[in-house]
Each structure stands twice: as C-alpha cells, then as structure tokens.
C-alpha positions in Angstrom: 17.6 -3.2 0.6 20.5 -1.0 2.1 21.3 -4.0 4.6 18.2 -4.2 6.4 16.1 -6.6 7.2 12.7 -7.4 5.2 9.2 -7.3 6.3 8.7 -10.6 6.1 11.8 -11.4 8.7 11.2 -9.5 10.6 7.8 -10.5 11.1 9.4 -14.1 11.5 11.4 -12.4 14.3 8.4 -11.5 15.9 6.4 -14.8 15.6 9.5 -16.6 16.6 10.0 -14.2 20.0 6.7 -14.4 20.8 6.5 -18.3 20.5 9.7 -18.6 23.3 7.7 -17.2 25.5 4.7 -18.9 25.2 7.4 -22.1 26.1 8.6 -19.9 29.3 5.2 -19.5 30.4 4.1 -23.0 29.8 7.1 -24.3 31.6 6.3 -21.3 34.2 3.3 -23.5 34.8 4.5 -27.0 36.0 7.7 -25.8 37.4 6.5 -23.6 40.6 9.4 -23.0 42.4 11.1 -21.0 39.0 8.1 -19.6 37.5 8.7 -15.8 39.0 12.2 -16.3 36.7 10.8 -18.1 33.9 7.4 -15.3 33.8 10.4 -12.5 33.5 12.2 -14.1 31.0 8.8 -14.9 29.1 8.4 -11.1 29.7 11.3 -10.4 28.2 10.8 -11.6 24.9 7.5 -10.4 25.0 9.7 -6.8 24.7 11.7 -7.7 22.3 9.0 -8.5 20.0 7.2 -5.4 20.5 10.3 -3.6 20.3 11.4 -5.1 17.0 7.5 -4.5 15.9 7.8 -0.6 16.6 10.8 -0.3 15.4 9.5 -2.2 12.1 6.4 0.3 12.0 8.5 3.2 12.8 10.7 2.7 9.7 7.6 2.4 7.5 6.1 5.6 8.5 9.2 7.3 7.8 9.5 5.9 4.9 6.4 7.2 3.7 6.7 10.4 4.9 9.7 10.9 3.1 7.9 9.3 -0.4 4.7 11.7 0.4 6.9 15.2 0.8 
C-alpha cells in the first residue's frame, strides 16, 4: 500500500493511544502531588490520537476525491 500504514493499524494506534492515557489519568487519581503532570501527559496522547485519527480521515477523503473526478 505505497508504504503506508492500514486502516486497521492505525486504528490500533488510536485504541492503543487512547488507552495510555486512560493509565495517566487513573494514576492522576491516587497520586495527588503529580496529577497536573500526569493529566498533561494523559492530554497528550489524547492529541496524538486525534491527530493520527484526522490525519487517517483526511487521507480517505482525498482519496476519494481523486477516485470520484
């Protein structure tokens, strides 16, 4: 697929980025004194995700713009 990456991984990505931040925000929660740094990094993945979502989307619509004209 011209070196990128599938769907399917990259929906993997996604659930895989999303679930490391569920584990910052949980530790966020009984660890008080480091949850501002622990919420930001949880935050952070939260981004990357959605990034790597768009960018996923993005493709596709391109994709089917090209296929359509």
């Amino acid at each position: 697929m011209n070196g990128q990456i599938t769907g399917h991984a990259i929906l993997e990505n996604v659930r895989r980025y999303r679930g490391i931040a569920s584990l910052y925000r949980q530790t966020a929660a009984f660890r008080p004194d480091q949850s501002w740094s622990l919420l930001e990094q949880a935050r952070d993945w939260e981004a990357r995700a959605l990034r790597e979502l768009e960018a996923y989307f993005a493709a596709r619509m391109d994709y089917a713009a090209t296929r359509a004209a």
